[in-house]
C-alpha positions, -999 to +999 in steps of 0.1 A: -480-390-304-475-378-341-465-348-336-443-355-309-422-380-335-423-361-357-407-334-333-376-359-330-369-355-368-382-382-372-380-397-417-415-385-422-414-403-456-398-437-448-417-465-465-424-500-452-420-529-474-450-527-497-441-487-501-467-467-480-452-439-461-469-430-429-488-404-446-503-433-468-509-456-439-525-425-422-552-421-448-557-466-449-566-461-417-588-432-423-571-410-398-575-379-414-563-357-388-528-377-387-525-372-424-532-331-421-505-329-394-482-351-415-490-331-445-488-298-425-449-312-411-435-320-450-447-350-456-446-362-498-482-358-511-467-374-541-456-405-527-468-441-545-467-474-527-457-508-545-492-513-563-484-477-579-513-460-552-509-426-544-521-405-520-550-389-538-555-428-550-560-436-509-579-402-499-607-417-526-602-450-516-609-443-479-634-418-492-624-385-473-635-352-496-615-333-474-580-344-482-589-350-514-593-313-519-564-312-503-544-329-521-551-317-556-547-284-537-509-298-536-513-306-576-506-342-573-509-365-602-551-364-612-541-393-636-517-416-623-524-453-625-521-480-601-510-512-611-544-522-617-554-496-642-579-470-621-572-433-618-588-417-589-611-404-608-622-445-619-619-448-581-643-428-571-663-441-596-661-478-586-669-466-547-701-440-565-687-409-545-704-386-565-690-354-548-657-368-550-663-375-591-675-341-591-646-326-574-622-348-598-638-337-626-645-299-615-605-302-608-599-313-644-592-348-644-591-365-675-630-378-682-616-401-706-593-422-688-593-459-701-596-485-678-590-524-684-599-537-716-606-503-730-628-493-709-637-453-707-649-442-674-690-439-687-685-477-694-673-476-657-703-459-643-724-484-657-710-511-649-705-500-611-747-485-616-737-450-608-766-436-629-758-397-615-721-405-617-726-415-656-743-383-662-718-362-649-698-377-671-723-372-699-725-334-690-685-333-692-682-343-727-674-377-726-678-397-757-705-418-762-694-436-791-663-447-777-657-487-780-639-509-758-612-537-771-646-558-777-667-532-800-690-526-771-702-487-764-714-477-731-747-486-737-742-522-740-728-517-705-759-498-691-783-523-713-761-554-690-761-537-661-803-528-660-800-494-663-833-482-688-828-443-671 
């Protein structure tokens, strides 16, 4: 059915009212084989609804490695922001998609993104108990000193969280 309205020339990147294209909805509905032949027929990889989500923001979201891969392959934005303050990167973090972290960070994106409140992504990691996550993080240089907008370092985090590893 896609590919025949899409045969009609049809808008490929027409947005509904809160600003997801059918390439976004696509990927919220985790129909990853919609959102390869919409990407394959033109459609905006770039795209950001309303709450400032992109596409690589959904792909992480709705936890698909493929498109993902795909989409960086398509260099969209590693470090855009959604309205809520998480990168993809902090995305994958929050859901503990390790390979997806991996990939994120393998692809370049920023390790020191700040959430919320000043929060760097190791802060993140512990909070969310992504013990593996945090030391990927730890292996990429991130700064362990860092403080967020209350003085506290990532340990304090780990410490409230129960993490003794």
């Amino acid at each position: 059915m896609v590919v025949f309205v899409i045969k009609k020339n049809c808008k490929i990147d027409l947005s509904d009212l809160d600003g997801n294209t059918p390439l976004m909805k696509a990927l919220q509905f985790m129909e990853e084989w919609c959102a390869n032949i919409l990407l394959e027929h033109g459609a905006n990889p770039h795209a950001h609804n309303i709450r400032n989500e992109t596409t690589l923001h959904l792909a992480v979201a709705f936890k698909s490695p493929s498109l993902v891969e795909k989409l960086i392959s398509l260099i969209v934005n590693l470090e855009a922001k959604t309205k809520n303050g998480h990168t993809p990167l902090l995305l994958a973090i929050k859901y503990k998609k390790e390979l997806m972290v991996e990939t994120l960070i393998q692809r370049k994106a920023s390790i020191h993104a700040v959430y919320l409140e000043g929060r760097i992504a190791l802060m993140f990691a512990m909070e969310h108990e992504s013990e593996h996550i945090a030391q990927l993080l730890l292996q990429s240089g991130i700064d362990v000193f860092a403080t967020d907008k209350f003085g506290q370092m990532a340990l304090a985090y780990a410490a409230a969280s129960g993490h003794s590893g």
